[in-house]
MIPA-821955 format. One record per residue (C-alpha): residue number from 1; residue in one letter; x, y, z. Coordinates in pm, whole numbers, plus 50000, padded with zeros to 5 digits. Layout:
// MIPA-821955
<rec><resi>NUM</resi><resn>a</resn><x>X</x><y>Y</y><z>Z</z></rec>
...
This chain:
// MIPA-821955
<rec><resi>1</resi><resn>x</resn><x>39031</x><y>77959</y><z>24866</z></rec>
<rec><resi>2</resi><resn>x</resn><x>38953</x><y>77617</y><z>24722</z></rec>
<rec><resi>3</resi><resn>x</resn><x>39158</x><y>77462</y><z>25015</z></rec>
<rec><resi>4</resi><resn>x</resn><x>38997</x><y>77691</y><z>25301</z></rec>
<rec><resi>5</resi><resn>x</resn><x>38685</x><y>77577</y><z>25154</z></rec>
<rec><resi>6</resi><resn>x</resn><x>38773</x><y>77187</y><z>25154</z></rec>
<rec><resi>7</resi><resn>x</resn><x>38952</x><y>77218</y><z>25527</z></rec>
<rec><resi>8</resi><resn>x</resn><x>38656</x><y>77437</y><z>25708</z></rec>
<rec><resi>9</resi><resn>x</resn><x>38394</x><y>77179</y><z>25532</z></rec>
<rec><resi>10</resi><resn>x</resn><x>38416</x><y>76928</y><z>25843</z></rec>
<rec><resi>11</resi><resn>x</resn><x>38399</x><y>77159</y><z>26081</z></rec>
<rec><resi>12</resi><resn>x</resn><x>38023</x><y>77344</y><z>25978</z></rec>
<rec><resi>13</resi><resn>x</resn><x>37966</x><y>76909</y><z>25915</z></rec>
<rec><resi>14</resi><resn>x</resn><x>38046</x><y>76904</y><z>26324</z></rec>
<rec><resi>15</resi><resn>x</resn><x>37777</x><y>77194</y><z>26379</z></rec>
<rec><resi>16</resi><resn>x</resn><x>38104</x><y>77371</y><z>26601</z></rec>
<rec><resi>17</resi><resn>x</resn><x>38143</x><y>77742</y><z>26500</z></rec>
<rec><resi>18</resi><resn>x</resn><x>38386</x><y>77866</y><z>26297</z></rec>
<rec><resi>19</resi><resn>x</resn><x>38612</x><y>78144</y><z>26282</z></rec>
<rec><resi>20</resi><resn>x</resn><x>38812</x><y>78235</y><z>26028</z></rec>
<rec><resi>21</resi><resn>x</resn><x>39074</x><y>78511</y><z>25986</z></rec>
<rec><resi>22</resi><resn>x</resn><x>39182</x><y>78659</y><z>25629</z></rec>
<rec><resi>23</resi><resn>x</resn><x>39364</x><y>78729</y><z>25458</z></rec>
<rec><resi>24</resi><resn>x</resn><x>39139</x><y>78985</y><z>25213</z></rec>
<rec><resi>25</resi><resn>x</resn><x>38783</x><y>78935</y><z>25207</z></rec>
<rec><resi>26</resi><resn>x</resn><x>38786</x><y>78694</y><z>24957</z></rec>
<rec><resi>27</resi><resn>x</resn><x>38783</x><y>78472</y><z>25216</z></rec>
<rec><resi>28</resi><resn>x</resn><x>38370</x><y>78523</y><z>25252</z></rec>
<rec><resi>29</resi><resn>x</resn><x>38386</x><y>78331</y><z>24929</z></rec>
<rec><resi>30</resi><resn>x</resn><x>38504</x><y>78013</y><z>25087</z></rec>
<rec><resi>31</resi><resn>x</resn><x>38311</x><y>78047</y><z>25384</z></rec>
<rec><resi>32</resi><resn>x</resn><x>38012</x><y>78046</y><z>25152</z></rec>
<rec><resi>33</resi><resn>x</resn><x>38093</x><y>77779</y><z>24985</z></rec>
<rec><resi>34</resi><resn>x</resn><x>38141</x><y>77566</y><z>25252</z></rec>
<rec><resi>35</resi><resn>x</resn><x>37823</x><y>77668</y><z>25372</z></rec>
<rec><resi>36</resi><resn>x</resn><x>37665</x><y>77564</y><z>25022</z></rec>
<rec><resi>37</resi><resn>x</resn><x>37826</x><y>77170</y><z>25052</z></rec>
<rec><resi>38</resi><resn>x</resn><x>37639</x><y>77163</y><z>25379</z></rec>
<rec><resi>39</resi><resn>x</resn><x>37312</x><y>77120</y><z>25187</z></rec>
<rec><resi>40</resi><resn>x</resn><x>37097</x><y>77199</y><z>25470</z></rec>
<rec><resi>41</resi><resn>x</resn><x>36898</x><y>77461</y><z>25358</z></rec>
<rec><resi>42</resi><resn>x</resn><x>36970</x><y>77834</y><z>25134</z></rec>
<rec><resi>43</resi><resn>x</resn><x>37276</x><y>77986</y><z>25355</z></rec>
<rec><resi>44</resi><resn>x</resn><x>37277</x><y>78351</y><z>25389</z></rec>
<rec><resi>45</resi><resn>x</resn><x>37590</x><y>78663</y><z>25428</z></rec>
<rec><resi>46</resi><resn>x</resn><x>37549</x><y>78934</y><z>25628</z></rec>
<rec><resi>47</resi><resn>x</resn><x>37883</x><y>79175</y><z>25532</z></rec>
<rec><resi>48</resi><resn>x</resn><x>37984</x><y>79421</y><z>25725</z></rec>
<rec><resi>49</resi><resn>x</resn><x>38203</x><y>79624</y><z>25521</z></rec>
<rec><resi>50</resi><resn>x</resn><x>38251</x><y>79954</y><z>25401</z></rec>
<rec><resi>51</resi><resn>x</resn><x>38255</x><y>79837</y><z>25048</z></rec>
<rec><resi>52</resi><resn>x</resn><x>38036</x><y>79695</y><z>24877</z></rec>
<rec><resi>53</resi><resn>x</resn><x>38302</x><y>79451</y><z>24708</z></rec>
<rec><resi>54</resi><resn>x</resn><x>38107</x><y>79435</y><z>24346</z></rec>
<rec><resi>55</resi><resn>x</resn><x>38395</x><y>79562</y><z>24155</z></rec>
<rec><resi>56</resi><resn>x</resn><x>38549</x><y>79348</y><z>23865</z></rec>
<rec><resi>57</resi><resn>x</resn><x>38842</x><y>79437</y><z>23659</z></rec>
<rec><resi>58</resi><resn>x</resn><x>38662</x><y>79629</y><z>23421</z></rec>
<rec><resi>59</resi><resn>x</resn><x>38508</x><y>79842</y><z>23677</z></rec>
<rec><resi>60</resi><resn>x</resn><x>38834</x><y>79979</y><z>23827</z></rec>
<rec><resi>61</resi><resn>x</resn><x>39232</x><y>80041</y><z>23749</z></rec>
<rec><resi>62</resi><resn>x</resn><x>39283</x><y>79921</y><z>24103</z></rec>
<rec><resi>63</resi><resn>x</resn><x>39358</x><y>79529</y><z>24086</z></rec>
<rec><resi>64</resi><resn>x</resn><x>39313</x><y>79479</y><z>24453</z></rec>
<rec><resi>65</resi><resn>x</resn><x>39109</x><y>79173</y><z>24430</z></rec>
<rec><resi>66</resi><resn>x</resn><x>38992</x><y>79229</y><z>24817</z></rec>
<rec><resi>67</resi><resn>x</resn><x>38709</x><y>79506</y><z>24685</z></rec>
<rec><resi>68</resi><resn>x</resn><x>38612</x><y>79274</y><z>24363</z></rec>
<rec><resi>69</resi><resn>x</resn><x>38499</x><y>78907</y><z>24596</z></rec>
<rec><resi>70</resi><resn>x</resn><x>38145</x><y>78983</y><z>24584</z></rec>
<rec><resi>71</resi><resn>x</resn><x>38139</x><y>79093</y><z>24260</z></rec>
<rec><resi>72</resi><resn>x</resn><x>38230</x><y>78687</y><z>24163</z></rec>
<rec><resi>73</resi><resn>x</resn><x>38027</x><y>78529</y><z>24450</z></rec>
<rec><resi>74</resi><resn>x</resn><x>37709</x><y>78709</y><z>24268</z></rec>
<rec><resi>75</resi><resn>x</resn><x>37929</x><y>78596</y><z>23891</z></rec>
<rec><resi>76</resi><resn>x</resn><x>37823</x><y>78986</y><z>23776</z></rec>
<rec><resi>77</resi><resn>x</resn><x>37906</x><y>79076</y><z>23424</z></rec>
<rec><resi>78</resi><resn>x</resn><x>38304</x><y>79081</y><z>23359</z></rec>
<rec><resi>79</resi><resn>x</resn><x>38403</x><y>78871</y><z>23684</z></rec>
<rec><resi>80</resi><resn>x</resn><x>38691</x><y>78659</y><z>23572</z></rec>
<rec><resi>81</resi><resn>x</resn><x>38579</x><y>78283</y><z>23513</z></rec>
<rec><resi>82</resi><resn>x</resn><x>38852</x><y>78139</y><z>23703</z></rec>
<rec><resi>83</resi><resn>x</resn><x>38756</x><y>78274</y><z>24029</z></rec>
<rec><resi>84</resi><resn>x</resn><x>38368</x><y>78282</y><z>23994</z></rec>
<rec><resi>85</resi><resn>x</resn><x>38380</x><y>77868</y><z>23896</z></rec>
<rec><resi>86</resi><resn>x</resn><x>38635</x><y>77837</y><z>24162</z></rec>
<rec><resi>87</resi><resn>x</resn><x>38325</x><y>77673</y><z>24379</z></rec>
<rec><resi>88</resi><resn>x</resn><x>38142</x><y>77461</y><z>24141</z></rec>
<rec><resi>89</resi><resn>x</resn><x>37826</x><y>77585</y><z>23967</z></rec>
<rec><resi>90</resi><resn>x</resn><x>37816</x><y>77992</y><z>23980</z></rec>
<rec><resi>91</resi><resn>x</resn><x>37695</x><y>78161</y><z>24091</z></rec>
<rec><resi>92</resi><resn>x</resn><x>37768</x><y>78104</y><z>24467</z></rec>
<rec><resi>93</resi><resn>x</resn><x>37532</x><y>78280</y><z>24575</z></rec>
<rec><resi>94</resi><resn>x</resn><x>37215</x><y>78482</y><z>24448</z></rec>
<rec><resi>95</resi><resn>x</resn><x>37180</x><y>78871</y><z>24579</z></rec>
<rec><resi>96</resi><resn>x</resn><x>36873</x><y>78782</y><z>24773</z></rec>
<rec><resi>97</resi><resn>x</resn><x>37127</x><y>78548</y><z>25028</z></rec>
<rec><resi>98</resi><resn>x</resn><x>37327</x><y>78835</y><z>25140</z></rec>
<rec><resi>99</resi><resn>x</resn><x>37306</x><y>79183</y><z>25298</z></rec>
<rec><resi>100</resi><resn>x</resn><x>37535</x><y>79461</y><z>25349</z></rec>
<rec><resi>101</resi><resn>x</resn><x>37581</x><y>79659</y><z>25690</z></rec>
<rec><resi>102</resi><resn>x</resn><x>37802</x><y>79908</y><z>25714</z></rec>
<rec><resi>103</resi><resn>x</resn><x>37822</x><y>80076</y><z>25386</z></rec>
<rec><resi>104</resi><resn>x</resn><x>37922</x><y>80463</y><z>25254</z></rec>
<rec><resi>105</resi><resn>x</resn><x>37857</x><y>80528</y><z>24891</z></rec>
<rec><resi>106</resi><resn>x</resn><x>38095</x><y>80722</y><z>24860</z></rec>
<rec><resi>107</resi><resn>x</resn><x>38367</x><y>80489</y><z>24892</z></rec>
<rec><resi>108</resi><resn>x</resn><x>38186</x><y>80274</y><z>24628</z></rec>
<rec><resi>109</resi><resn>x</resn><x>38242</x><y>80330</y><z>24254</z></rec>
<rec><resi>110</resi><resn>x</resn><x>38012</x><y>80425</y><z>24001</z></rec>
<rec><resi>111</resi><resn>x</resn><x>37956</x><y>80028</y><z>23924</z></rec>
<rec><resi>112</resi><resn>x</resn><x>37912</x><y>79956</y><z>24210</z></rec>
<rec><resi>113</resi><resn>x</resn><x>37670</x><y>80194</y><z>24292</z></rec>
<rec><resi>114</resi><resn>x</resn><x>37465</x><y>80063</y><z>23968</z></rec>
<rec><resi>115</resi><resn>x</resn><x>37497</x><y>79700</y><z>24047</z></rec>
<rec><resi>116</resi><resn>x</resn><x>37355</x><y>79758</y><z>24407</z></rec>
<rec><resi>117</resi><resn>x</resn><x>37067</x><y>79973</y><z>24254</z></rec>
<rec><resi>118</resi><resn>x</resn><x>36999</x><y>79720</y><z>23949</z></rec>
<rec><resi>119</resi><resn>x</resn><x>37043</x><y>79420</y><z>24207</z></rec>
<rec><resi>120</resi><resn>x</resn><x>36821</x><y>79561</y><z>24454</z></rec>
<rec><resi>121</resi><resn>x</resn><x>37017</x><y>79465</y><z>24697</z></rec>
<rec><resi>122</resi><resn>x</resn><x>36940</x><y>79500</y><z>25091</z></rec>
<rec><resi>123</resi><resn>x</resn><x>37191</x><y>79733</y><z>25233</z></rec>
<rec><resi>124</resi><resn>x</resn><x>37256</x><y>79942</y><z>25615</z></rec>
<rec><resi>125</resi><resn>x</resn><x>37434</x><y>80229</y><z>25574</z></rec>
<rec><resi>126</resi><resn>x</resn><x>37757</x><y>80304</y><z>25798</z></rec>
<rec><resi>127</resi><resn>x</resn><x>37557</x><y>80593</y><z>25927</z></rec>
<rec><resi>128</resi><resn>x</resn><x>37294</x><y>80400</y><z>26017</z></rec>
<rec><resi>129</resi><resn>x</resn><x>37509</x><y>80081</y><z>26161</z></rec>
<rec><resi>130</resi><resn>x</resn><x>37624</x><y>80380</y><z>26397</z></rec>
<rec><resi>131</resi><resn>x</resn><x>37306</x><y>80531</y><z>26494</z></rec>
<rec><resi>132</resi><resn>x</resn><x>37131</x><y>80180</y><z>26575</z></rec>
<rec><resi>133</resi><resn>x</resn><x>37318</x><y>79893</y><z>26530</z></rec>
<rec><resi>134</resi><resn>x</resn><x>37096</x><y>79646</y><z>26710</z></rec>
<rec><resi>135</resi><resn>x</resn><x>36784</x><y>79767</y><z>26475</z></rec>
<rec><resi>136</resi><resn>x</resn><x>37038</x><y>79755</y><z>26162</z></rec>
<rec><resi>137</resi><resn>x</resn><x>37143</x><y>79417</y><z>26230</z></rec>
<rec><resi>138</resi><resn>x</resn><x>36812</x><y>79264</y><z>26311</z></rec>
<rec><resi>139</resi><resn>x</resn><x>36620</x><y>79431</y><z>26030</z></rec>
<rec><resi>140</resi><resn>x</resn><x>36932</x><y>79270</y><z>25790</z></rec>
<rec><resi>141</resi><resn>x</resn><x>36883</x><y>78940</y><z>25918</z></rec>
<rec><resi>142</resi><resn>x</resn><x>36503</x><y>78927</y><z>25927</z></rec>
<rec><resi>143</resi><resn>x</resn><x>36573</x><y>78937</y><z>25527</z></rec>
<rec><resi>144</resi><resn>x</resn><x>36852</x><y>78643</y><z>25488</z></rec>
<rec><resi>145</resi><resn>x</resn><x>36721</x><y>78301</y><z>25425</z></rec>
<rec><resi>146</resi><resn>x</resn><x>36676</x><y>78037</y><z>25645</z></rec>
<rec><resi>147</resi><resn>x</resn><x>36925</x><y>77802</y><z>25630</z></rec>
<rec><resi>148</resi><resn>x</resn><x>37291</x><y>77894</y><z>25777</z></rec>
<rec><resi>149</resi><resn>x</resn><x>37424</x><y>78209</y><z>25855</z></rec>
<rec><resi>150</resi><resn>x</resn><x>37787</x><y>78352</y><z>25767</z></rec>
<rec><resi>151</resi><resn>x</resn><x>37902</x><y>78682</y><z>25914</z></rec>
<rec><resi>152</resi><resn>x</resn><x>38193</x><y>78877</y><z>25760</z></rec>
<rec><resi>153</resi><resn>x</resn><x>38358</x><y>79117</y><z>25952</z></rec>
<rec><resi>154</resi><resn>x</resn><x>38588</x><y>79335</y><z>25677</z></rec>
<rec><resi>155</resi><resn>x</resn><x>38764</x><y>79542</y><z>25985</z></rec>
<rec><resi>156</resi><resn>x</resn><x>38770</x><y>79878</y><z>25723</z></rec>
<rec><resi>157</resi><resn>x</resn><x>38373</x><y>79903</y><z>25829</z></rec>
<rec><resi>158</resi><resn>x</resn><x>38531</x><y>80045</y><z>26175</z></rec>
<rec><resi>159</resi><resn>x</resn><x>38676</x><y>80371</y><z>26243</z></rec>
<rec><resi>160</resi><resn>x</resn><x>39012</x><y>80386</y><z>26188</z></rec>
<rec><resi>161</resi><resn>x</resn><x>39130</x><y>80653</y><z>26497</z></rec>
<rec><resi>162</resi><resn>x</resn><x>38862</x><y>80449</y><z>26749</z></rec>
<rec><resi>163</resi><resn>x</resn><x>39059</x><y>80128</y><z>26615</z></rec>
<rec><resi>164</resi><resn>x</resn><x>39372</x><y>80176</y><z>26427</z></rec>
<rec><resi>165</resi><resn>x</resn><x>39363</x><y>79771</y><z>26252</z></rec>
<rec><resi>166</resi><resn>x</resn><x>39234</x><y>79818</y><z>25892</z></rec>
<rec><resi>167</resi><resn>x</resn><x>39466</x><y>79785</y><z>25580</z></rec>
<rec><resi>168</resi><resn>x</resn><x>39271</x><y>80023</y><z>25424</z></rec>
<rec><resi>169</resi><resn>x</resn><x>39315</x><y>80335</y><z>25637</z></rec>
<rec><resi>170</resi><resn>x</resn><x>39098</x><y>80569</y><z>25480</z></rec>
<rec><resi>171</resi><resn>x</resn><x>38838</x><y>80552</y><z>25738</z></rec>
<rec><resi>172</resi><resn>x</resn><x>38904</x><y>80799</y><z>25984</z></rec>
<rec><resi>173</resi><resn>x</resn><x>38645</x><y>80951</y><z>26197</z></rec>
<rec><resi>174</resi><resn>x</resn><x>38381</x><y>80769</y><z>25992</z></rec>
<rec><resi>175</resi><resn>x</resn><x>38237</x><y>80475</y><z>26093</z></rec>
<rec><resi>176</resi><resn>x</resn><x>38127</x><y>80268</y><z>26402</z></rec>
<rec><resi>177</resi><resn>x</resn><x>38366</x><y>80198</y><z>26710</z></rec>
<rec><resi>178</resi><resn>x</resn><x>38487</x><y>79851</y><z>26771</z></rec>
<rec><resi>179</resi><resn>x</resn><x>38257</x><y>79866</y><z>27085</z></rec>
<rec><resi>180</resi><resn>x</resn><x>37958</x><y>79917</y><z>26844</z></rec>
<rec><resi>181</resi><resn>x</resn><x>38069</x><y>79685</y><z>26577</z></rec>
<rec><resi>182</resi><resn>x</resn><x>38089</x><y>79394</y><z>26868</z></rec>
<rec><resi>183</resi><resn>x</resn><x>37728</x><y>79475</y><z>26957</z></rec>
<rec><resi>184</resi><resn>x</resn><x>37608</x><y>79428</y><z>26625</z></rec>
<rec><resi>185</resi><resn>x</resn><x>37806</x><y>79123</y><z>26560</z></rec>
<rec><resi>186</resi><resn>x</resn><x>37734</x><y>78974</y><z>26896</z></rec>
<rec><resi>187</resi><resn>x</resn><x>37354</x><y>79025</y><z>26822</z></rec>
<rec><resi>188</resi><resn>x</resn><x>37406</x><y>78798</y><z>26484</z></rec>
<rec><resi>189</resi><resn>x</resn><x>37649</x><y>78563</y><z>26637</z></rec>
<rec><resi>190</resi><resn>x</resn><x>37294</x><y>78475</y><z>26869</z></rec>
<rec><resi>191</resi><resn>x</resn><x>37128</x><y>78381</y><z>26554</z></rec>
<rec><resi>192</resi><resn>x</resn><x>37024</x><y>78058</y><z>26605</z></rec>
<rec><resi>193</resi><resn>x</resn><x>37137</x><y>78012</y><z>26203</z></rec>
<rec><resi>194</resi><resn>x</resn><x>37498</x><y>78144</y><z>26316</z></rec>
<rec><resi>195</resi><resn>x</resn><x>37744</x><y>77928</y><z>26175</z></rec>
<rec><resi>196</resi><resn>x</resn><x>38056</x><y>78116</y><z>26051</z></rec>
<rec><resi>197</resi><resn>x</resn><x>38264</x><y>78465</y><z>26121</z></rec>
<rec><resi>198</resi><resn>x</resn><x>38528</x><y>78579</y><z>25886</z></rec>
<rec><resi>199</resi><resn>x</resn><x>38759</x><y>78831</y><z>25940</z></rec>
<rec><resi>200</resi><resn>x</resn><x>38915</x><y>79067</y><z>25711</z></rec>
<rec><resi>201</resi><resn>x</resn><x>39175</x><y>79333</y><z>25628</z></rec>
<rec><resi>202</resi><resn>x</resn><x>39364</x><y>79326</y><z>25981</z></rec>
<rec><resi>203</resi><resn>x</resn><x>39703</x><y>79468</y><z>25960</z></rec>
<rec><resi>204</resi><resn>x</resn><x>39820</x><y>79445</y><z>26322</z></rec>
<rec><resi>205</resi><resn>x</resn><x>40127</x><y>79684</y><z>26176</z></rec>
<rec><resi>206</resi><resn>x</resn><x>39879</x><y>79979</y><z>26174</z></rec>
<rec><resi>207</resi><resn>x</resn><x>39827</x><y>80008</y><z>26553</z></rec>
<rec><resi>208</resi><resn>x</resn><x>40181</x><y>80025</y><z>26635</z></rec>
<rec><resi>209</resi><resn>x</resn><x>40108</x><y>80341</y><z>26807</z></rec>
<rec><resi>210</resi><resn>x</resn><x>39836</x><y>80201</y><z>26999</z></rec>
<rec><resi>211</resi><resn>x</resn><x>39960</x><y>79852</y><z>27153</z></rec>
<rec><resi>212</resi><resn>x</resn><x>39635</x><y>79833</y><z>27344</z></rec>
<rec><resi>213</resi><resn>x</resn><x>39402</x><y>79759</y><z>27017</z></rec>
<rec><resi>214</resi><resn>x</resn><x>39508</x><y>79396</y><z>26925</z></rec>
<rec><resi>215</resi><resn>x</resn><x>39393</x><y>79280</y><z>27222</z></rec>
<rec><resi>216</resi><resn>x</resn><x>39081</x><y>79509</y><z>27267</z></rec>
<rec><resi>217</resi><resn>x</resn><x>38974</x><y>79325</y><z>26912</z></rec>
<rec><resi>218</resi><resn>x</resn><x>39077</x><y>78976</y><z>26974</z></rec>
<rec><resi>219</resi><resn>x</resn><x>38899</x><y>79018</y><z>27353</z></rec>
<rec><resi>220</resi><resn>x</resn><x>38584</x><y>79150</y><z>27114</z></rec>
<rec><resi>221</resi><resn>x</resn><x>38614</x><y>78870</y><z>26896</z></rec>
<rec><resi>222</resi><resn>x</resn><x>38565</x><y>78599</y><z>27177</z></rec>
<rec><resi>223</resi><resn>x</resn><x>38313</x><y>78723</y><z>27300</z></rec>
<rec><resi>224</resi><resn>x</resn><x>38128</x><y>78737</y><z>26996</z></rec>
<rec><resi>225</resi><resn>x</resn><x>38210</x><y>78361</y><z>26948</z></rec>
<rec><resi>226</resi><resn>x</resn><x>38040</x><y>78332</y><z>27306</z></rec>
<rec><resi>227</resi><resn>x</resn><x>37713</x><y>78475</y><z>27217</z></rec>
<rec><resi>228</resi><resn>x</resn><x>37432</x><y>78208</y><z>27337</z></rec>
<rec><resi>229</resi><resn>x</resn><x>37210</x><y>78117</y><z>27062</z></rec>
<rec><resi>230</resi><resn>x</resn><x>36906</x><y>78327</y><z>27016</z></rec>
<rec><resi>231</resi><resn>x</resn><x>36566</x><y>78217</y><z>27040</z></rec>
<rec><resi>232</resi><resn>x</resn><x>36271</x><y>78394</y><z>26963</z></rec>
C-alpha cells in the first residue's frame, strides 16, 4: 500500500482522475493517503460498502484484513501499529472526513456497531442507498470536507444475483443493482472535489455463470469516470 500510495501521488499532482482497482479494500487507505500529500485542503471518503470495515484483530476471529482497513485509517483502539503508521502521522484520517453508503448492521459486528455509535459517524443505510440513491449520495457528500474527494466502491455493497462479482457472496437479494450503484457513483464522480475511485472485492471467477456481468461493470465504470464535473 506504501507503493500504490507513492506511484498514484503524481497522478492526483496532474489533477487527471484516478482509478484504481483492488485488491481488498485496503486499498482506500492508499488512496487517502495520497490524497493527504496533496496538501490542498482536508480530503474526504465516501465508502460504499456493506461493511463498515472498523474491525481490528481483537474484534473478530476472522483475520481477513479487507473488513479491518478503516478500522486503521481512523487508528481505533487495538489496530496494529504497523499498518495504521504505514502513512506517516495517524491517524489518516479523522471520522468527520468520511461517510458510509451502503451499509446493513447486520453484517457488522458488535464493535463495529459500537465504534460507529461512539464515533458518530455519518452513515446511509443499504436500504436506503436502494430506495434513493441520488438523495443518499448527495446528503453524504453535503457532510465531507472541502478539499478532495475519494470514492470507494467495495463491489459486496451490490446485490450479488443482480451482479454476481463480489468475493464476499453473502449478499444475495439484498442490496442495490449495479444500475443503481452507477447512479449514485456517477452523481459523486460530478463532484467538482472528485478526485479518486477505488474498487474493491471483484472476483471475476464468481460470474462464470453469467459472462455478460464483467463487461456490464467495466461499461458502468467508464462511464462513471465520464461524469462532467458538477457545479452548483
Amino acid at each position: 500500500m506504501q507503493l500504490l500510495a507513492a506511484r498514484i501521488a503524481p497522478i492526483l499532482e496532474s489533477d487527471d482522475m484516478l482509478l484504481v482497482l483492488g485488491g481488498n479494500c485496503t486499498v482506500a487507505l492508499a488512496v487517502m493517503a495520497g490524497l493527504r500529500r496533496l496538501e490542498a485542503g482536508t480530503p474526504g471518503l465516501l465508502y460504499l460498502d456493506r461493511q463498515y470495515d472498523l474491525n481490528t484483530p481483537h474484534s473478530t476471529t476472522d483475520g481477513a484484513l479487507d473488513w479491518m482497513g478503516m478500522a486503521h485509517a481512523l487508528a481505533l483502539p487495538g489496530v496494529v501499529d504497523e499498518l495504521a503508521d504505514a502513512f506517516g502521522a495517524r491517524p489518516l484520517a479523522e471520522a468527520f472526513q468520511v461517510c458510509w453508503l451502503g451499509v446493513q448492521d447486520e453484517s457488522a459486528t458488535a464493535w463495529e456497531r459500537d465504534q460507529a455509535a461512539r464515533l458518530k459517524i455519518r452513515c446511509k443505510s443499504s436500504a436506503d442507498f436502494v430506495s434513493d440513491p441520488i438523495a443518499s449520495v448527495e446528503t453524504l457528500l453535503d457532510a465531507l470536507p472541502a478539499g478532495p474527494l475519494a470514492v470507494h466502491f467495495d463491489v459486496d455493497v451490490l446485490d450479488f444475483t443482480d451482479c454476481p462479482l463480489a468475493e464476499n457472496t453473502d449478499g444475495r437479494n439484498s442490496g442495490p443493482t449495479l444500475d443503481t450503484a452507477t447512479e449514485a457513483l456517477i452523481r459523486a464522480a460530478g463532484d467538482a472535489r472528485f478526485r479518486a475511485l477505488s474498487v474493491g472485492e471483484v472476483n471475476p471467477t464468481r460470474s462464470a455463470g453469467d459472462p455478460e456481468v464483467l463487461p456490464r461493470f467495466c461499461d458502468a465504470l467508464a462511464r462513471v469516470l465520464a461524469s462532467p464535473a458538477h457545479s452548483e
